[in-house]
KOLMI-402784 format. One record per residue (C-alpha): residue number from 0; x, y, z. Coordinates in Angstrom, 3 decimals, always signed. Layout:
n->NUM | east->X | north->Y | up->Z;
...
***
This chain:
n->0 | east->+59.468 | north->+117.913 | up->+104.254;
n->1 | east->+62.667 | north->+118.844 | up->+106.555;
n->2 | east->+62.625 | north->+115.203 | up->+107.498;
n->3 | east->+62.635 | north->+114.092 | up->+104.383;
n->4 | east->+65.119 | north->+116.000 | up->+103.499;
n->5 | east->+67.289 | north->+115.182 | up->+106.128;
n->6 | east->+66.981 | north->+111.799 | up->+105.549;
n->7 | east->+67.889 | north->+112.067 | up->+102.114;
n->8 | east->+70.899 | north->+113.590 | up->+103.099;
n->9 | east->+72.237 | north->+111.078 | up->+105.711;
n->10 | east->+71.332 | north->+108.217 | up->+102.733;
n->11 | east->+73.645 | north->+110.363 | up->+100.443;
n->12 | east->+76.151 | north->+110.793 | up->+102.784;
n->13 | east->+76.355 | north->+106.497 | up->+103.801;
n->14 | east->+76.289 | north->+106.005 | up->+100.010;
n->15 | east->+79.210 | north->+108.346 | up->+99.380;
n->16 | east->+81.118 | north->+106.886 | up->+102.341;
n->17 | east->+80.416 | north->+103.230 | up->+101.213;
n->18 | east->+81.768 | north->+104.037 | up->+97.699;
n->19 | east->+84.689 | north->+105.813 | up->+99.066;
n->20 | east->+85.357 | north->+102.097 | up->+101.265;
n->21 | east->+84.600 | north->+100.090 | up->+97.938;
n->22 | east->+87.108 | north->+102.294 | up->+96.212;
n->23 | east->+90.204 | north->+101.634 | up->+99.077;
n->24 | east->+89.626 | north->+98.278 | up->+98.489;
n->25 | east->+89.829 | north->+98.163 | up->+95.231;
n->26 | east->+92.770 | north->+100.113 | up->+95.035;
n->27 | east->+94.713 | north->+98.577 | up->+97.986;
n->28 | east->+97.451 | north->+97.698 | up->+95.551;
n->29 | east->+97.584 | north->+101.227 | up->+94.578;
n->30 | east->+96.521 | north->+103.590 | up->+97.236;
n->31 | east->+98.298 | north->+106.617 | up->+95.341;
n->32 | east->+95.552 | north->+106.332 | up->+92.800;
n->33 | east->+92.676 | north->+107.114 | up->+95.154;
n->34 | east->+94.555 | north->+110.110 | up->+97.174;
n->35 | east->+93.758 | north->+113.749 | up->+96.387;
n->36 | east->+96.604 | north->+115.760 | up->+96.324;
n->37 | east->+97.978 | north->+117.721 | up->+98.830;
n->38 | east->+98.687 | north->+121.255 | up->+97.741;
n->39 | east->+101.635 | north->+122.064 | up->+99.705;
n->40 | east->+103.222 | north->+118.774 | up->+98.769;
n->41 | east->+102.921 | north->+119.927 | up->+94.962;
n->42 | east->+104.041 | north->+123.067 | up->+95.548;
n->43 | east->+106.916 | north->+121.828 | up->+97.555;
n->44 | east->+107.699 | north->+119.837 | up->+94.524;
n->45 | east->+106.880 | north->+121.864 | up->+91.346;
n->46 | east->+108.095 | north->+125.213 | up->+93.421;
n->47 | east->+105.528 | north->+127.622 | up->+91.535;
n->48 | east->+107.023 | north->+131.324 | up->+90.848;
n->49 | east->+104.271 | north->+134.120 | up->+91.910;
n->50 | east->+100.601 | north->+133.776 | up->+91.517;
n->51 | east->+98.088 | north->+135.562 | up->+89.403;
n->52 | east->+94.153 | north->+136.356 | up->+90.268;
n->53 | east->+91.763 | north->+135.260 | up->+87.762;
n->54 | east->+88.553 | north->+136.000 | up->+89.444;
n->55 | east->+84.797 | north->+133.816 | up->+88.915;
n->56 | east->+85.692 | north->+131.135 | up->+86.504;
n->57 | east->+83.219 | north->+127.813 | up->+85.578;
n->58 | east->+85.522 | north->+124.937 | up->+86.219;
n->59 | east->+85.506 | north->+121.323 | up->+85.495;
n->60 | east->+85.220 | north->+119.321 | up->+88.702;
n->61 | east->+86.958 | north->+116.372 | up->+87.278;
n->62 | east->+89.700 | north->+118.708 | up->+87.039;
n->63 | east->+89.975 | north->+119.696 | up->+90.880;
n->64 | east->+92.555 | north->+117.044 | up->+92.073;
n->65 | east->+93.703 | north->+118.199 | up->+95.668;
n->66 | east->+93.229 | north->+120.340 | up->+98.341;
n->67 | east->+95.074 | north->+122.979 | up->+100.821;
n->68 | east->+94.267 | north->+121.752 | up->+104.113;
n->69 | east->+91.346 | north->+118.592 | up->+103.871;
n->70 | east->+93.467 | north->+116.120 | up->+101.369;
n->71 | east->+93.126 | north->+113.734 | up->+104.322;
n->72 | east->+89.608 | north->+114.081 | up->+104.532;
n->73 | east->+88.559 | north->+113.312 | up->+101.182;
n->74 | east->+89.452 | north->+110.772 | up->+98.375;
n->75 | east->+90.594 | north->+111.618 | up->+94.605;
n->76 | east->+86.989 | north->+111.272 | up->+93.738;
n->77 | east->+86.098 | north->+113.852 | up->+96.684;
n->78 | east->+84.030 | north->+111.095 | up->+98.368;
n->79 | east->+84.505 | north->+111.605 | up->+102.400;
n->80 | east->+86.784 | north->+109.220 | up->+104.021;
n->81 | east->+85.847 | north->+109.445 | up->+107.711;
n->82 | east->+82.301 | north->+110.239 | up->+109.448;
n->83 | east->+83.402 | north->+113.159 | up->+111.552;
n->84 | east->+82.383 | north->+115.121 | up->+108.276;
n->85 | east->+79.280 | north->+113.922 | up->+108.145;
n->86 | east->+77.536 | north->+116.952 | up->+109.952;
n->87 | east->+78.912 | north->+119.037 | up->+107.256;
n->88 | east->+78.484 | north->+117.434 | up->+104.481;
n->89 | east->+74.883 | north->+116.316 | up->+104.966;
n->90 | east->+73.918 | north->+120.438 | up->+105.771;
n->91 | east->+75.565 | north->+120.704 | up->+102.578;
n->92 | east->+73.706 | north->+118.259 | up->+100.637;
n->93 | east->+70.397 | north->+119.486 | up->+102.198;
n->94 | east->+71.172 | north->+122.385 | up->+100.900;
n->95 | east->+70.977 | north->+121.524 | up->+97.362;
n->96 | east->+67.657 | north->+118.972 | up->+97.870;
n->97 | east->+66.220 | north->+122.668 | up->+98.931;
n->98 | east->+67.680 | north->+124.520 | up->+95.735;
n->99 | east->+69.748 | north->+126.550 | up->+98.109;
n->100 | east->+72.490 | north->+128.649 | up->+95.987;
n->101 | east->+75.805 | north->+128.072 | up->+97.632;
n->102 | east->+78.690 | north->+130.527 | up->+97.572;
n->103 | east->+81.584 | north->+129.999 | up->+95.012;
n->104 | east->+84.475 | north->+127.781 | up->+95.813;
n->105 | east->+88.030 | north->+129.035 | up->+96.429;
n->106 | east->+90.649 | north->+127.043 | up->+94.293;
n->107 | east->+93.848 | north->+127.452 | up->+93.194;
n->108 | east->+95.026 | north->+126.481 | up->+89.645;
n->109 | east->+97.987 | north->+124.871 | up->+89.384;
n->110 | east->+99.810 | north->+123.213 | up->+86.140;
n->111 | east->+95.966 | north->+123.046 | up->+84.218;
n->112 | east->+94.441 | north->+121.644 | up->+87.463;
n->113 | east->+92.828 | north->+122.655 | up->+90.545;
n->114 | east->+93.461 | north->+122.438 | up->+94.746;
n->115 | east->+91.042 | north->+123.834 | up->+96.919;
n->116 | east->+91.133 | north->+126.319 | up->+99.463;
n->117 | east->+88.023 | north->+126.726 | up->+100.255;
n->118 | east->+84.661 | north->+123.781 | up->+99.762;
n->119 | east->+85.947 | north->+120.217 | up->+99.802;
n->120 | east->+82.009 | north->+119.532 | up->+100.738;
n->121 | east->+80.435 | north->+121.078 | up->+98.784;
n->122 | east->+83.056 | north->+119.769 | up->+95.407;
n->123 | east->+82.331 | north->+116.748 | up->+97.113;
n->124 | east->+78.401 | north->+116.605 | up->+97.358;
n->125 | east->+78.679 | north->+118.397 | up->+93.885;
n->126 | east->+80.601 | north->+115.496 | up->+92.511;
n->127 | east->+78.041 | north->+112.613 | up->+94.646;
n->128 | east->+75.385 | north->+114.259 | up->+92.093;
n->129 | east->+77.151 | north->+113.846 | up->+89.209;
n->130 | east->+77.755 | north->+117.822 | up->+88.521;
n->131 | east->+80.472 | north->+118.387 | up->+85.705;
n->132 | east->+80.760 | north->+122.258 | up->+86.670;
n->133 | east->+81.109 | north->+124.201 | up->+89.331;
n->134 | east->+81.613 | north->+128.524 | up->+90.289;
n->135 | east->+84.769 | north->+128.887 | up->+91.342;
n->136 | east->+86.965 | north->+132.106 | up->+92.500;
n->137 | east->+90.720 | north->+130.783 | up->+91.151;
n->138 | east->+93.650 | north->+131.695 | up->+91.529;
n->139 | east->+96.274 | north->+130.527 | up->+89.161;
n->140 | east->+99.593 | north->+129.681 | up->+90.383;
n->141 | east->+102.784 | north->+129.837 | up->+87.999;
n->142 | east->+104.363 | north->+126.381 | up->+86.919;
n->143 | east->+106.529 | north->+125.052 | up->+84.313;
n->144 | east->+104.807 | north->+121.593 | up->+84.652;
n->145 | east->+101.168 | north->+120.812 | up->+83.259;
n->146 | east->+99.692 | north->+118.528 | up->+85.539;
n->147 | east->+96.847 | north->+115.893 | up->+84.207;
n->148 | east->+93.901 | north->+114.923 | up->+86.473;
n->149 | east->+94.831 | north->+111.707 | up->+86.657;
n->150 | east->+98.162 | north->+112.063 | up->+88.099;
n->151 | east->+99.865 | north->+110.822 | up->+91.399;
n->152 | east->+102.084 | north->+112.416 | up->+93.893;
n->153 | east->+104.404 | north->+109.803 | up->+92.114;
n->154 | east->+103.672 | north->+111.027 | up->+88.529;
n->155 | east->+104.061 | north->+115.066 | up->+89.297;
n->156 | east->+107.441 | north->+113.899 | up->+90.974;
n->157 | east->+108.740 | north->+112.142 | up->+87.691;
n->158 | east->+107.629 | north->+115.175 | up->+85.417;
n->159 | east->+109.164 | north->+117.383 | up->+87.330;
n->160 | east->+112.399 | north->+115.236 | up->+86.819;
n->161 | east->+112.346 | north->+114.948 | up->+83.585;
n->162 | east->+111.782 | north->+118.912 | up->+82.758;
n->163 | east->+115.139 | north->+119.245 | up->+84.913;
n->164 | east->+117.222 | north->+116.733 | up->+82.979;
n->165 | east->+116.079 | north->+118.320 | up->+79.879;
n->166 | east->+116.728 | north->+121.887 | up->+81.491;
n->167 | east->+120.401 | north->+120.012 | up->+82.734;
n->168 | east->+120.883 | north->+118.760 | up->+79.189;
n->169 | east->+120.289 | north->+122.254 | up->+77.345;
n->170 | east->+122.191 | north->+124.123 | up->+80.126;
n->171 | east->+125.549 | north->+121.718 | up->+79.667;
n->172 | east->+125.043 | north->+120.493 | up->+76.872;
n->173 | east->+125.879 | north->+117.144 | up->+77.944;
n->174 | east->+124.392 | north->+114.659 | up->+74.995;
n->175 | east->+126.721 | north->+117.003 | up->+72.618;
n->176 | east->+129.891 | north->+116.455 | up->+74.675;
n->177 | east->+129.083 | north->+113.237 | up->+76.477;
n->178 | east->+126.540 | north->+111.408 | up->+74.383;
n->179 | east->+126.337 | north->+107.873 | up->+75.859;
n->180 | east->+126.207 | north->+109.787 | up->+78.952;
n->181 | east->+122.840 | north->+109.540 | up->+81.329;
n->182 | east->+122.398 | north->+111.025 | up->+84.307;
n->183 | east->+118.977 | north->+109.945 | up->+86.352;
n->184 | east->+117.930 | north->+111.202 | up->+89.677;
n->185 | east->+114.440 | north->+110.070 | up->+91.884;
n->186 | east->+113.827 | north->+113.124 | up->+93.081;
n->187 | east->+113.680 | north->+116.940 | up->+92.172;
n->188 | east->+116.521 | north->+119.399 | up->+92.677;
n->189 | east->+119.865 | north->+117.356 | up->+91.964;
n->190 | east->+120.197 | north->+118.590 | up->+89.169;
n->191 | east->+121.237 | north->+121.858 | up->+90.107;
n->192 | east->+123.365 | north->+120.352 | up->+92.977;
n->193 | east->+125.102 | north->+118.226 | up->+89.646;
n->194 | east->+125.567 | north->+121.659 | up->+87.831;
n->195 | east->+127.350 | north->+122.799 | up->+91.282;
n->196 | east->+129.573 | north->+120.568 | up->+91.329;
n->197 | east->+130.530 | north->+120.624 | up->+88.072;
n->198 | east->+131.018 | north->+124.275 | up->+88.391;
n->199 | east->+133.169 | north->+123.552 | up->+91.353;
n->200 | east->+135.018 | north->+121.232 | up->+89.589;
n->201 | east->+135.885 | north->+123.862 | up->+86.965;
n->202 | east->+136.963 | north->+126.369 | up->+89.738;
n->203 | east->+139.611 | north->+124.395 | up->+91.174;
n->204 | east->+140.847 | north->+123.106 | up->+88.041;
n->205 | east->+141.356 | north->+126.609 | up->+86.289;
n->206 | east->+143.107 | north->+127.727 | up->+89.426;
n->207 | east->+146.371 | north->+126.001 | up->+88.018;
n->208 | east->+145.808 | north->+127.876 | up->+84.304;
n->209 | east->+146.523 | north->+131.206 | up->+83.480;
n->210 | east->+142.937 | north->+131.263 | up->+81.219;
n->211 | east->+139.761 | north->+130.639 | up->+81.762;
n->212 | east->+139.269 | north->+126.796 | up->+80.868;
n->213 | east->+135.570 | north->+126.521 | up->+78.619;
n->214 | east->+132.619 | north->+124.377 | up->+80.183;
n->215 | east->+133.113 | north->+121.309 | up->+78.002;
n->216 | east->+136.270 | north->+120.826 | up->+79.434;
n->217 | east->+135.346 | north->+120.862 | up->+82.821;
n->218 | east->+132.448 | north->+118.409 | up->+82.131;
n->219 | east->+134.089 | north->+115.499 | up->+80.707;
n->220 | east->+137.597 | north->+116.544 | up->+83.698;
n->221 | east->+134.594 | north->+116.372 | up->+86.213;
n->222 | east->+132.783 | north->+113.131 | up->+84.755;
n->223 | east->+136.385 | north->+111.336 | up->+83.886;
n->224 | east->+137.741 | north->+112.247 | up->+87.348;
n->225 | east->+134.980 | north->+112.820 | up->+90.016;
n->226 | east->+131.440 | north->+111.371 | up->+88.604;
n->227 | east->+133.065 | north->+107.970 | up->+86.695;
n->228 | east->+135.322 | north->+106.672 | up->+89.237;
n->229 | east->+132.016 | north->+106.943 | up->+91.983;
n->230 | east->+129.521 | north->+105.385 | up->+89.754;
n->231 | east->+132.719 | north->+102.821 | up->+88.871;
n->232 | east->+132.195 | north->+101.459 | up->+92.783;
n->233 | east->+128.725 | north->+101.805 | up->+92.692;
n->234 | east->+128.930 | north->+99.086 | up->+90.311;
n->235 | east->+131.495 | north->+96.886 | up->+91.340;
n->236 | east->+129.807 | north->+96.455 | up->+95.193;
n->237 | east->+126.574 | north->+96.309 | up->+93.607;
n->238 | east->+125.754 | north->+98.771 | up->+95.544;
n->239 | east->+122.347 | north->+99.867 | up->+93.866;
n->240 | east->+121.065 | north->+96.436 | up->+95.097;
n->241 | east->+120.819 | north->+98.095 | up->+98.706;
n->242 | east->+118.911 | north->+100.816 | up->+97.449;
n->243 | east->+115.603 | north->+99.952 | up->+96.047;
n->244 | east->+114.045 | north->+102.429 | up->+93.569;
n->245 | east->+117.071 | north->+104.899 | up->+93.457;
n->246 | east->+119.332 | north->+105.330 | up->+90.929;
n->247 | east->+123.308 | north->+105.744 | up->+90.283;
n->248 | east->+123.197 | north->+109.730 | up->+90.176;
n->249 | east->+121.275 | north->+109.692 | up->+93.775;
n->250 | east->+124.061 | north->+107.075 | up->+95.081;
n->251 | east->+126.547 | north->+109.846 | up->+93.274;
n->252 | east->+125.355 | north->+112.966 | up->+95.460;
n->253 | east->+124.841 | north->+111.091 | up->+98.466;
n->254 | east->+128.586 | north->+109.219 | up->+98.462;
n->255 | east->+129.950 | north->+112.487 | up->+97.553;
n->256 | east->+128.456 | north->+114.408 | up->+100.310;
n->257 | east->+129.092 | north->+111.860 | up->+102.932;
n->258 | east->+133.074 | north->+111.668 | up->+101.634;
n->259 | east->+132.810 | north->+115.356 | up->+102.249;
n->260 | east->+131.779 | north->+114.185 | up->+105.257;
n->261 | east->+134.846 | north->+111.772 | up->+106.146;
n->262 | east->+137.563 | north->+114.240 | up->+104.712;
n->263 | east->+136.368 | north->+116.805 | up->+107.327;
n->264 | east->+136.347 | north->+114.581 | up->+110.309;
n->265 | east->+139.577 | north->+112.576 | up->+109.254;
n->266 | east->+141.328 | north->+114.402 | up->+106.770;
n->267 | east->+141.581 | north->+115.155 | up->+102.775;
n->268 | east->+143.243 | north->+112.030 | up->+101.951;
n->269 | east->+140.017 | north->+109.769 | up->+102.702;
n->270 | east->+139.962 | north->+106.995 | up->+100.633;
n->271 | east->+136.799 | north->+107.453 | up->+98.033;
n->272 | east->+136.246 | north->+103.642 | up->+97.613;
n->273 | east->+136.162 | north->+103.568 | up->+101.335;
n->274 | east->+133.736 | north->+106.415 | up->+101.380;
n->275 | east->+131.492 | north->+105.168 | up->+99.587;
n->276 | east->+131.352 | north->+101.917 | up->+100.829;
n->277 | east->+130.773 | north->+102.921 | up->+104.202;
n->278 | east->+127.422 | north->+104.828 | up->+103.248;
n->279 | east->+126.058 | north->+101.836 | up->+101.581;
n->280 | east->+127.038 | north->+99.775 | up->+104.858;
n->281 | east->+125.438 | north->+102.603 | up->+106.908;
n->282 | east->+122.374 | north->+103.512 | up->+104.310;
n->283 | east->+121.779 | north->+100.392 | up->+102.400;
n->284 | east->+118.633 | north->+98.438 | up->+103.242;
n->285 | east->+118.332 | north->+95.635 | up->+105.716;
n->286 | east->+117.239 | north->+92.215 | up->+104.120;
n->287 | east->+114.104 | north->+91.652 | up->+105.973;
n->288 | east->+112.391 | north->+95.121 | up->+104.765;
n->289 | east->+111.109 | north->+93.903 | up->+101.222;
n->290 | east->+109.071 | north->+90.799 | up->+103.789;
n->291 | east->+107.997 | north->+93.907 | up->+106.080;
n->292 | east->+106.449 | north->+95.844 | up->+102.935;
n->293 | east->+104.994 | north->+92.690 | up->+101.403;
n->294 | east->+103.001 | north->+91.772 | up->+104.790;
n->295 | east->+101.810 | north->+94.975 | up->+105.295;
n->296 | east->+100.299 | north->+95.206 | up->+101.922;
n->297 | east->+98.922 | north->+91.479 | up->+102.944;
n->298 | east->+97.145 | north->+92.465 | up->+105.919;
n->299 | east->+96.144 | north->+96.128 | up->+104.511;
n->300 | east->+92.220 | north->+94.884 | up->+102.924;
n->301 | east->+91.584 | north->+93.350 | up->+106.548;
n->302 | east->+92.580 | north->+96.410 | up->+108.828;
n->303 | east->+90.741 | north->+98.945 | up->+106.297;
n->304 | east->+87.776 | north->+96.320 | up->+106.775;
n->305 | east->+87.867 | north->+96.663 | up->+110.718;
n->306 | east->+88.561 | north->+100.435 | up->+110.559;
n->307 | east->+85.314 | north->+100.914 | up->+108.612;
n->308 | east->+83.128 | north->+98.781 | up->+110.432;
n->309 | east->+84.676 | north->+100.453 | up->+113.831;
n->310 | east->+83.809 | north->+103.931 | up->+112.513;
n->311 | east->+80.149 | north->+103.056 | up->+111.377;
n->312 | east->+79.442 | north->+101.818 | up->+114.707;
n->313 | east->+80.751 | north->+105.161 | up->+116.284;
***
């Protein structure tokens, strides 16, 4: 019986790691798709406020996306991705062919969805037998952003964008006082670094008034004066060209931190033009990176091919 058993398990275990092979392939033109989350990464992203015990729950396992510390072990689907985990995972498996009752799982909820801290094998041989539930002892973790199952690292990143512009928007009220105005950013946090500056902005110019200047002034003084005249450049040099997949707001906070930069080493009257010019000449990417990316996506099928066959053989 224990040899059948054990069997069974090292069949369910090739099976799993087959499918999890079958599934890189398929999505070599979209590896984000197959990768479980890492936890830290979304939390570095989302940046969660406090945390909240909620004890034994039932929890969907379609719904646990990620994990704390094995993301690299495991795909989205939980199936194992290299055969070092075999040892556990097939104890694990035997387990349930013996109707063995396994501990609870550890996971933290975050945004509607789960990471876990503790049982990537046994979610995984769970989800290998097609289980749709699973004991779990969660913890929820606070977040502004509802996260769906089948979201990327990719995806989180541009809902978390969006819920600052709109949070940027209501806060300065910027489609009232500028409305053919748009502002976009491809990654978190500049928003906040755009409301500093603007808030700068209104500093030095209400240190020549004897009042205190309102907000909407200040906005369309620091977009007229400051933000315009940058993005005006931008433009002109075509200077987005060198920066694939950003936008004019992150070419806006990086030319005016690196004219910061310039004025500091040689002096306040830095030219802007020449400021920003000289970060797309240092920044900007080389021609021959685009042929780079496109033959290592080429050559990406054949060297997950060898890798698998190398580890089998191990």
């Amino acid at each position: 019986m224990n040899d059948f058993i054990r069997e069974r398990a090292k069949r369910d275990f090739e099976k799993a790691r087959m499918q999890e092979f079958i599934d890189r392939i398929t999505g070599i033109f979209n590896p984000q798709a197959t990768e479980l989350l890492s936890l830290d990464d979304v939390k570095e992203i989302i940046k969660p406020r406090g945390e909240k015990y909620l004890g034994i729950k039932t929890v969907e396992i379609d719904k646990i996306v990620g994990s704390e510390g094995r993301y690299l072990d495991f795909n989205k689907k939980f199936l194992p991705k290299h055969s070092i985990t075999r040892n556990r995972w097939e104890s694990i498996d035997s387990a349930h062919l013996k109707y063995k009752e396994l501990p609870p799982v550890k996971l933290y909820e975050v945004g509607g969805v789960y990471f876990v801290r503790d049982g990537n094998h046994r979610i995984s041989v769970a989800k290998s037998r097609d289980a749709k539930f699973i004991d779990a002892e969660v913890t929820s973790l606070n977040s502004h952003i509802e996260i769906t199952p089948d979201m990327t690292i990719n995806d989180i990143i541009k809902k978390v964008i969006e819920y600052e512009y709109k949070d940027f928007k209501k806060k300065t009220r910027l489609k009232e006082i500028l409305p053919d105005v748009d502002i976009y950013f491809s990654t978190p946090g500049r928003y906040d670094e755009l409301y500093e500056h603007i808030l700068v902005h209104k500093y030095y110019i209400n240190m020549d008034k004897d009042y205190e200047i309102p907000f909407e002034e200040a906005l369309i003084s620091w977009y007229k004066n400051v933000y315009k005249p940058i993005i005006d450049i931008i433009r002109e040099e075509d200077i987005l060209d060198m920066f694939p997949d950003r936008t004019e707001g992150d070419l806006y906070i990086w030319s005016v931190r690196h004219w910061d930069d310039l004025k500091r080493q040689y002096g306040q009257n830095y030219d802007l033009k020449d400021a920003v010019t000289k970060f797309a000449r240092e920044h900007g990417s080389s021609g021959n990176k685009p042929l780079k990316k496109f033959f290592k996506t080429i050559l990406s099928p054949f060297l997950a091919i060898k890798k698998f066959f190398t580890n089998q053989n191990k």
